[in-house]
TILUMFI-970080 format. One record per residue (C-alpha): residue number from 1; residue in three letters; z, y, x. Coordinates in Angstrom, 1 decimal, always signed. Each point is the difference from the previous one (the first is absolute). Layout:
BEGIN
     n   res        z        y        x
   NUM   Ala        Z        Y        X
...
REM end
This chain:
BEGIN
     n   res        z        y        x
     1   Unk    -90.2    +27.1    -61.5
     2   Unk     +3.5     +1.4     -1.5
     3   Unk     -1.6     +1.7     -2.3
     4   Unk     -1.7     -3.2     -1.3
     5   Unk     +3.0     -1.7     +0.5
     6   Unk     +2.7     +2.6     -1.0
     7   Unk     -2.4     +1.8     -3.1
     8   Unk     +1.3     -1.6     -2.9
     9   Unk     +3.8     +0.3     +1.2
    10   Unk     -1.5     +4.1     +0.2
    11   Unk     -1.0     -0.3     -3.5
    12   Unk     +3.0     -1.7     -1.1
    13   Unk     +2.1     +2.7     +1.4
    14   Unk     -1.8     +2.8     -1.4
    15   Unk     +0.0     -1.4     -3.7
    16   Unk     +3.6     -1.1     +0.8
    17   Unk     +1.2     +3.2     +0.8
    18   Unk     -2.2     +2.0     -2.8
    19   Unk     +1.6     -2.5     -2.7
    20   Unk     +3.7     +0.6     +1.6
    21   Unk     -0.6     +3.8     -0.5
    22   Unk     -1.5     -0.3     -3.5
    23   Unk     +2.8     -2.5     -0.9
    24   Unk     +3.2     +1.7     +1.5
    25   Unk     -1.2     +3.7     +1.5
    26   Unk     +0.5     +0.6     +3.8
    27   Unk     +3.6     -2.0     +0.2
    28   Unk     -2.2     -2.8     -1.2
    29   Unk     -2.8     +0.6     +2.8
    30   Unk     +2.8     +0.1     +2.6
    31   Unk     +1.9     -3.1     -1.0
    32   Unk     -3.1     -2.3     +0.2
    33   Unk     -1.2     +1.4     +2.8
    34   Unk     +4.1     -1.0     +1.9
    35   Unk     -0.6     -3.4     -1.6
    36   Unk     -3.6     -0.4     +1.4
    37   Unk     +1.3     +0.8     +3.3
    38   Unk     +2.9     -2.4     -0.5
    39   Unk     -2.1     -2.8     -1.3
    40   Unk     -2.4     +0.5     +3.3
    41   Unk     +2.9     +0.0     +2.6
    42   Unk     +2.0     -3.1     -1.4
    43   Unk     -3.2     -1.9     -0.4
    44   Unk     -1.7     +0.6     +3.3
    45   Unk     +1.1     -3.2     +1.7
    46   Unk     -1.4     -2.0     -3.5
    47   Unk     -3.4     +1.6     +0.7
    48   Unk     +0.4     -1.6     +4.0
    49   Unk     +0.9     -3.4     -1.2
    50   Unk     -2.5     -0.2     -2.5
    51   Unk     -2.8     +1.0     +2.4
    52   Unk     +1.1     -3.2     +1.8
    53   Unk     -0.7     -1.7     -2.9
    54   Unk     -2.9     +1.7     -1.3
    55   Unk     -2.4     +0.0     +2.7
    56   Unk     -0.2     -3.7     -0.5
    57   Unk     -1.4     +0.4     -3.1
    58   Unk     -3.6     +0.8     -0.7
    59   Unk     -1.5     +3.4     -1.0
    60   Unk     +0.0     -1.4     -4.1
    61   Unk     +3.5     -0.7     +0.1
    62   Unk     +1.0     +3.7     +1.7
    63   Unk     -1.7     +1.4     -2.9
    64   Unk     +1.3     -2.0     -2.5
    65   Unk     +3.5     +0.8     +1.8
    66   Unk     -0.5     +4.2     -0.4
    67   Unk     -1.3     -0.4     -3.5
    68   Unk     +1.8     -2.6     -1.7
    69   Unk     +3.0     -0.1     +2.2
    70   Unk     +0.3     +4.1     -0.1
    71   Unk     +0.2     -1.1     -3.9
    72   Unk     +2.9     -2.5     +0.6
    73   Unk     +1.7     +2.4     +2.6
    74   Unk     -0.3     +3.1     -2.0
    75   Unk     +0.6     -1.2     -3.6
    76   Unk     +1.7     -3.0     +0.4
    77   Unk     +3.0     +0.9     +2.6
    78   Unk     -0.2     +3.7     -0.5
    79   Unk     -0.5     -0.2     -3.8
    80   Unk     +1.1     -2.9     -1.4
    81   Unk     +2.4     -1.3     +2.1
    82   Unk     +3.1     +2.6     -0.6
    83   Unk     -1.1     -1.0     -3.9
    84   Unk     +0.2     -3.4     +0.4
    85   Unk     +3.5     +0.4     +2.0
    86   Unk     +1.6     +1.9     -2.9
    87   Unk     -1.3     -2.4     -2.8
    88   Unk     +1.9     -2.7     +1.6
    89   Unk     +2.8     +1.7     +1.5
    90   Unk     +0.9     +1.1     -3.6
    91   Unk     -1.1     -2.8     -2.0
    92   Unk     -2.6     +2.5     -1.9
    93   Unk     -3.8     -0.3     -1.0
    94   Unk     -3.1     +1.5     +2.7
    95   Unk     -1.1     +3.0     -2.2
    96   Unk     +4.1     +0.7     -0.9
    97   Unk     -0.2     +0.2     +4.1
    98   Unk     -2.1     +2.4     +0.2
    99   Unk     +0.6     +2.2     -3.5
   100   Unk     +3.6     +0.1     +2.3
   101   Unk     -1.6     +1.2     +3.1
   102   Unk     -1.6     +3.3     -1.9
   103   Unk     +3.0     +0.7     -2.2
   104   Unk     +3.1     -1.4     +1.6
   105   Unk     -0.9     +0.6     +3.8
   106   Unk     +3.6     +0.1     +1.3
   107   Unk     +1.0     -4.0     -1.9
   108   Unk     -3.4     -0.9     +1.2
   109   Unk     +0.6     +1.2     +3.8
   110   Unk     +3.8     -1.7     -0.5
   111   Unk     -1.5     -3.4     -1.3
   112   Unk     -2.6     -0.6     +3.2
   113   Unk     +3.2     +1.1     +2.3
   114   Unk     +2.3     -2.9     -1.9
   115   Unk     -3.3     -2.4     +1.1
   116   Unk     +0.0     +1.2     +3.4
   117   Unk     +2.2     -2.4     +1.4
   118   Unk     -2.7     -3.2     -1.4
   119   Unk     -2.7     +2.1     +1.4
   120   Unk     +1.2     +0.6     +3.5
   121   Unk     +0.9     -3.6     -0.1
   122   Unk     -3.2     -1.2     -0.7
   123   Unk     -2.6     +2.6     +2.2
   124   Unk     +3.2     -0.3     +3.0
   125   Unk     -0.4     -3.4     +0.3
   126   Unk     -4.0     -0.4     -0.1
   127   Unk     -0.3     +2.4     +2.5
   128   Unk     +3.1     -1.4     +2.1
   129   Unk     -2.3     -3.4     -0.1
   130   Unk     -3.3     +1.7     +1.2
   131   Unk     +2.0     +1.6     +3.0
   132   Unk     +2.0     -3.3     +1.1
   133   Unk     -3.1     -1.6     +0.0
   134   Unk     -1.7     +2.4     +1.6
   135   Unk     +2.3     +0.1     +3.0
   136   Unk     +0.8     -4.0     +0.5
   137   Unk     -3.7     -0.3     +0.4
   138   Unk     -1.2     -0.4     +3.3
   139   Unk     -2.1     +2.7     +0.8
   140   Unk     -2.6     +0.7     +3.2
   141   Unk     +0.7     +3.6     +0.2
   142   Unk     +4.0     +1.1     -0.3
   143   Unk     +1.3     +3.4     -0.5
   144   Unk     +3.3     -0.1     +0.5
   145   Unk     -0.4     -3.4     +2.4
   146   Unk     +4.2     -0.4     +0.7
   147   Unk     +0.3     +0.1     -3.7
   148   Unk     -3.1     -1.9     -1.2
   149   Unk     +0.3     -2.4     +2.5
   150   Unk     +3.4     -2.0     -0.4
   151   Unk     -0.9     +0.6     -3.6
   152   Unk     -3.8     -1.9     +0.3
   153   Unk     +2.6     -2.8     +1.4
   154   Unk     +2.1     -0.2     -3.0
   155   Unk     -3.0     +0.1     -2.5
   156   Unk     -1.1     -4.2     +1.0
   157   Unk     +2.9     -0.7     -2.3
   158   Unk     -1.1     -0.9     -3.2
   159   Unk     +0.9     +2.0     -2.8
   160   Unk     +2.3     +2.4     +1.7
   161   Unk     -1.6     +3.4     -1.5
   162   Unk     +0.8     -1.7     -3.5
   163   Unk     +3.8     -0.8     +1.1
   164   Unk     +0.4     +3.7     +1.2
   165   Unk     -1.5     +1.3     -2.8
   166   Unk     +2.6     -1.7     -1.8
   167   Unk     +2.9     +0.6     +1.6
   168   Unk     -0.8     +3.7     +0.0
   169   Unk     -0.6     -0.4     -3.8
   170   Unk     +3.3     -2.0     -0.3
   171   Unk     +2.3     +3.1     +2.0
   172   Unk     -2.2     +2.6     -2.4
   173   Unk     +1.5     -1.6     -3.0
   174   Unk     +3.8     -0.9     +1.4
   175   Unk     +0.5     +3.5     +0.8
   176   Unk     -1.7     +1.9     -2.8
   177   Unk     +2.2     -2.4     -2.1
   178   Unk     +3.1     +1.0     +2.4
   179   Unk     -0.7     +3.3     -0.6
   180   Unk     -0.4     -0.3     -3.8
   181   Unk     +3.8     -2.0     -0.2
   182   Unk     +1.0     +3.4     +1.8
   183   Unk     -1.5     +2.6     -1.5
   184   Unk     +1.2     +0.2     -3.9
   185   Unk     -2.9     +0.9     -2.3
   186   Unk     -2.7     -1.7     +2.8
   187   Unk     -1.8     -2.7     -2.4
   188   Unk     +0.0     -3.3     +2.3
   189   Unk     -3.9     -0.6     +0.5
   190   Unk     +0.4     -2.6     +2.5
   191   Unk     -1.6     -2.9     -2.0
   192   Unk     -3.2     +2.6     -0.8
   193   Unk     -0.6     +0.8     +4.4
   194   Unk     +0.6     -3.7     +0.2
   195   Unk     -2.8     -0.9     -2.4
   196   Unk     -2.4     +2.5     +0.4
   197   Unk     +0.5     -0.3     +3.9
   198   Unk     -0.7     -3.7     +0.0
   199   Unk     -2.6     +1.2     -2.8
   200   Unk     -1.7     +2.1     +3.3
   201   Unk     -0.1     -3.0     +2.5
   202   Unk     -1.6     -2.4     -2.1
   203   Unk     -2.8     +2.8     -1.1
   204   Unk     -0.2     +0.6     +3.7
   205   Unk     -0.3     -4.1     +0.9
   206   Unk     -2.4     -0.5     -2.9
   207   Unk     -2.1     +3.1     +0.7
   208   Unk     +0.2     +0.0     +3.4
   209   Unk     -0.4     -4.2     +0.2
   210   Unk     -3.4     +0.5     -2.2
   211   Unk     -1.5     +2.7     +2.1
   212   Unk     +0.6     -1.7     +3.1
   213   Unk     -1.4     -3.2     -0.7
   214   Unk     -3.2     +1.7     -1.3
   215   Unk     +0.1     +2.4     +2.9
   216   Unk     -0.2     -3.4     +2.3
   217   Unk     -2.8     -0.9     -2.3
   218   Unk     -1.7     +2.5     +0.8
   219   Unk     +0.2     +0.0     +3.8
   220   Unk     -1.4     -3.7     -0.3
   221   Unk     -3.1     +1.6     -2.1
   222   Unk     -0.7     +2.5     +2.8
   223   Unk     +0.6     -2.5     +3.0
   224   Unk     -2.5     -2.5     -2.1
   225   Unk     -2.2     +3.0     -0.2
   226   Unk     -0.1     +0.6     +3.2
   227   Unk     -0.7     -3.6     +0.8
   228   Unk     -3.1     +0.3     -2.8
   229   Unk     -1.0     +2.9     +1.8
   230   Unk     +0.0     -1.4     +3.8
   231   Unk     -1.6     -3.3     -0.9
   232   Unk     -3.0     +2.6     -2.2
   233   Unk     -0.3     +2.0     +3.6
   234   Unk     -0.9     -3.4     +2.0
   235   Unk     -2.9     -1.6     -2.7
   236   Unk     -1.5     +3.1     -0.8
   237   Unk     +0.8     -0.5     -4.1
   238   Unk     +1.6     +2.7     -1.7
   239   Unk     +3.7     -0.6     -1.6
   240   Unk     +1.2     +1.2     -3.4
   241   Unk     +3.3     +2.0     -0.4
   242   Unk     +3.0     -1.6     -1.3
   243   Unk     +1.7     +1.2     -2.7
   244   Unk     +3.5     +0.3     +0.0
   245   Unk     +2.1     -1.7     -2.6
   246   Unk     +1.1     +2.5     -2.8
   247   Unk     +3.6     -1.3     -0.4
   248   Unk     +0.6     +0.9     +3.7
   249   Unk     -1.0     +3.8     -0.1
   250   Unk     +1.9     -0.3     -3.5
   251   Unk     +3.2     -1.0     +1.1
   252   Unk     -0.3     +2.2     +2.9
   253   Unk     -0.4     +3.2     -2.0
   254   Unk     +2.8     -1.0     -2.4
   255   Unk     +2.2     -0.5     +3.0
   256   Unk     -1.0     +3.2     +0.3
   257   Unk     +1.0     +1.6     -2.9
   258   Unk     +3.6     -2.3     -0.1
   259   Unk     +0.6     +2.2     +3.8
   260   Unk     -1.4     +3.5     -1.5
   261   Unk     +2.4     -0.4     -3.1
   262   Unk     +2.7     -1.0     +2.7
   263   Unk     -0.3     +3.1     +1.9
   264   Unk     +0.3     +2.5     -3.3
   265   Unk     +3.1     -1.1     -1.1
   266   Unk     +1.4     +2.0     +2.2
   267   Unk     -2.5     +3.2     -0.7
   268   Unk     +0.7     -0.7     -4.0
   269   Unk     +3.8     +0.1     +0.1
   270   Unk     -0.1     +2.8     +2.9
   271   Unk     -2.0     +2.2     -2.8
   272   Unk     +3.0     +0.6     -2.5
   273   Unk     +1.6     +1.3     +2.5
   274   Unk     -2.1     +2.8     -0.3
   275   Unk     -1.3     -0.3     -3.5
   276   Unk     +0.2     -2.2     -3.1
   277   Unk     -2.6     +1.0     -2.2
   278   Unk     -2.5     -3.1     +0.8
   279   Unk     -3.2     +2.1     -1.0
   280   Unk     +0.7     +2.5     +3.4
   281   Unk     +1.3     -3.5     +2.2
   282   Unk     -3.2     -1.7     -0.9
   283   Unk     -2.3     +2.6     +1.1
   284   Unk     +2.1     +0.8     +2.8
   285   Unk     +0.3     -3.6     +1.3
   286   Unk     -3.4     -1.0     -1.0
   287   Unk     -1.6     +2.3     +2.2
   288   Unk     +1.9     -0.9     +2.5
   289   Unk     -1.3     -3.5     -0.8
   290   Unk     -3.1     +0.4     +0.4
   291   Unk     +0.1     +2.3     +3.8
   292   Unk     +1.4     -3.8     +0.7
   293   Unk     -2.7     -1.6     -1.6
   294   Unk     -2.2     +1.9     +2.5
   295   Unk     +1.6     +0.5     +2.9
   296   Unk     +0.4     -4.5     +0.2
   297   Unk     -4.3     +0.4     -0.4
   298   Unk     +0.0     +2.4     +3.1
   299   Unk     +2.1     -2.1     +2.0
   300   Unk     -2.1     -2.9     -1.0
   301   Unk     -3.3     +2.2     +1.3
   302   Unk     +1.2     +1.5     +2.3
   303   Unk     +1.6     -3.4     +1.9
   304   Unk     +2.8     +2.3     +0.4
   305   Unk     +2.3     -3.4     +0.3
   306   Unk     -2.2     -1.2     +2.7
   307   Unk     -0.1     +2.6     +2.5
   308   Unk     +4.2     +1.1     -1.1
   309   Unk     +1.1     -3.3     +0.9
   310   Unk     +3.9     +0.9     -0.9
   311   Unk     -0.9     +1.3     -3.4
   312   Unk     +0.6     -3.2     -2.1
   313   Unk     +2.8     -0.9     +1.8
   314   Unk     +1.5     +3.8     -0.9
   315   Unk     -0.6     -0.6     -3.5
   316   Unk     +1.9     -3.1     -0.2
   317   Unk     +2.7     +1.3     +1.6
   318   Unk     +0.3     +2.5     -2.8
   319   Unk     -0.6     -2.7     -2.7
   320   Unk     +3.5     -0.8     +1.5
   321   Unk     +1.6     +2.5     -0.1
   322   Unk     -1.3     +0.9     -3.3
   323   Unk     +1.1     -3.4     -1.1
   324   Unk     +3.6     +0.8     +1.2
   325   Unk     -0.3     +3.3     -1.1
   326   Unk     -0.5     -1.6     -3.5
   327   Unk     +2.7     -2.6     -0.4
   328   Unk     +2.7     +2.7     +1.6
   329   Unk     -1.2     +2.4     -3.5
   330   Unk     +0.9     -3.1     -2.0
   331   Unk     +3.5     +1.5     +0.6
   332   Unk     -0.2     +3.5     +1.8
   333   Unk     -2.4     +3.2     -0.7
   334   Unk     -2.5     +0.5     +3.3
   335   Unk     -2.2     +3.1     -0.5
   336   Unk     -3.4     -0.6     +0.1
   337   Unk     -0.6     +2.1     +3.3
   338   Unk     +1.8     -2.1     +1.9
   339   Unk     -2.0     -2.7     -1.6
   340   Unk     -2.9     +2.0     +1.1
   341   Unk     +0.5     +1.1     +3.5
   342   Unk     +1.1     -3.9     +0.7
   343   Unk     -3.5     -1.5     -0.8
   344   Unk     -1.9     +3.5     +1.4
   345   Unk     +2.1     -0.1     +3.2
   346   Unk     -0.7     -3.6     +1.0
   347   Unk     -3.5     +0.2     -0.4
   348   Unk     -0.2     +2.9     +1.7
   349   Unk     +1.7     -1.8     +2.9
   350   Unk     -2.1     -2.9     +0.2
   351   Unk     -3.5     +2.5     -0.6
   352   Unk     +1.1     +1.2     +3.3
   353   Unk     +1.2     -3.0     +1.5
   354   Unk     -3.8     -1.1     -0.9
   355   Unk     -1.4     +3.2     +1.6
   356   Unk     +2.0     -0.7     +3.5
   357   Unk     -1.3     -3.1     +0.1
   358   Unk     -3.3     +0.8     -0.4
   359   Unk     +0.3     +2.2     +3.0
   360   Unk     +1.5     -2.6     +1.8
   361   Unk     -2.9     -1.8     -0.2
   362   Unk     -2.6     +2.1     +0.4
   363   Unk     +1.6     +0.7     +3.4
   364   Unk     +0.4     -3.3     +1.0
   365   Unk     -3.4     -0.3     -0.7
   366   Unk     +0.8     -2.8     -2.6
   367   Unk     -1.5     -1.4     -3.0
   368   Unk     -0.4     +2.3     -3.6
   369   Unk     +2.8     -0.3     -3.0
   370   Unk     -0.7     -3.3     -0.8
   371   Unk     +1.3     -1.2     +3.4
   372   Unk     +2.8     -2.7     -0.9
   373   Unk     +2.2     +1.3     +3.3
   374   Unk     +3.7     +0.9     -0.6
   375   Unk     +1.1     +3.0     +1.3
   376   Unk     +3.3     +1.9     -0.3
   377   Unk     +0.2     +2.5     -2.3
   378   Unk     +2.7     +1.7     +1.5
   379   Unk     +1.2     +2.0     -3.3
REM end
């Protein structure tokens, strides 16, 4: 099972490393093997949340999210993105970009560091909107019950995720602009984490609307199934399967993809701390891309989320902090261990939050992991 799961990510890591070593000697092998590990720690709760999602989707659409999506994840935010960044930051042509990135790597590294503030804007907020959302909704099984509850109660008022969002977005920009007014020399970039933040709520309310209306689409198609398939049981006659509507597994996996490229802003920016030559960081942070890939199959397989109750619930948490951790960058440096340890730590506390519970359980003789009780977690 993780071998089937987990052999390409094997592969990858072998022709990874062997192409690092060929490319830039044994300094070369070490530094993508530090940004494969950095890649896997930041994005372990991504892999979590999108297990949630991705174990509603059928077997096609898992595939088509390791080979395709691999593609996007790997190429597109690992590749391509930094590119893109620099060809807009300064105004300059794609292949100028990346003729910059071989030749010029210390302009190139300063260039997507000028840009960080409009990316941080953008990824902080998107995630900030999947985590308010995730805790004003009210939920069967709580974690952190004197926390989640009084929150649940909040959550009935309409838009209010959207009006924090804001806000948050609103004191980002005040006091990065503050601090540019004090600070001679600081370019006041205000405007930009305005735009590109408001620029990450509305991907994350188009996106995220889309998904969710054809996620409700396709709970009706299952509950009609099941109807077909009750009402074949009584006369006898046999009942054809129905096919799920495209666009809903569509939009589902692009949602997808919008939260993956979310989640590696953080991982791409966190690499020139440790190098900027883009050949190395895309090895380095496309392995670690695809051990993600992977590991959100497992836990799809495995049901991990259904018998760890606490797990999601862990990784949202660190979507927050994460989306904190992102808007505070906007203005001050936070080394990406911190970053790290954040995400690592709480899911580590909920995993065994999960694992108490489970005993609980089995000693009160009570139902499996899919029991809807609410017990304390007590961490």
């Amino acid at each position: 099972m993780v071998l089937k799961t987990f052999g390409w990510s094997f592969a990858v890591t072998a022709l990874g490393l062997v192409a690092a070593v060929f490319y830039g000697g044994w300094t070369g092998f070490g530094i993508v093997a530090i940004l494969s590990v950095l890649e896997i720690s930041l994005s372990f709760d991504n892999a979590v949340v999108n297990a949630g999602i991705l174990k509603k989707m059928s077997a096609f659409w898992q595939k088509i999210f390791l080979t395709i999506g691999i593609l996007i994840a790997v190429f597109g935010m690992r590749l391509v993105f930094p590119v893109v960044i620099v060809a807009i930051s300064a105004k300059i042509g794609p292949i100028e970009a990346v003729d910059l990135a071989f030749n010029n790597p210390n302009l190139y590294e300063q260039l997507v560091t000028d840009a960080h503030p409009a990316i941080a804007a953008f990824g902080g907020m998107f995630l900030l909107m999947i985590f308010l959302d995730f805790i004003f909704e009210d939920r069967d099984i709580k974690w952190l019950g004197w926390l989640e509850r009084p929150l649940a109660k909040l959550g009935k008022i309409d838009m209010l995720s959207v009006c924090i969002a804001l806000i948050v977005l609103l004191v980002s920009a005040t006091t990065f602009a503050m601090h540019a007014h004090q600070h001679a020399g600081h370019a006041d970039k205000s405007a930009t984490v305005l735009l590109s933040g408001v620029a990450g709520l509305v991907t994350y309310l188009i996106v995220g609307g889309l998904s969710g209306y054809f996620e409700n689409r396709i709970e009706e198609e299952e509950e009609r199934e099941h109807e077909a398939e009750e009402a074949a049981k009584k006369t006898g006659k046999p009942v054809s399967a129905v096919v799920l509507a495209g666009k809903a597994a569509f939009f589902m996996f692009l949602y997808l993809e919008v939260l993956d490229a979310s989640f590696s802003f953080d991982g791409v920016i966190g690499a020139f701390a440790i190098t900027n030559d883009i050949v190395l960081m895309a090895l380095g942070l496309g392995i670690g891309a695809m051990y993600v890939r992977s590991l959100t199959v497992y836990l799809v397989r495995q049901g991990t989320l259904d018998d760890y109750v606490y797990l999601e619930h862990g990784a949202h948490y660190a979507i927050g902090a994460l989306a904190i951790i992102l808007l505070i960058t906007i203005q001050y440096q936070i080394s990406e261990i911190i970053t790290g340890l954040v995400g690592v730590v709480l899911i580590a506390a909920s995993f065994w939050s999960s694992i108490r519970r489970n005993k609980r359980l089995a000693a009160e003789g009570g139902g499996g992991s899919g029991d809807k009780e609410e017990l304390p977690s007590g961490v």
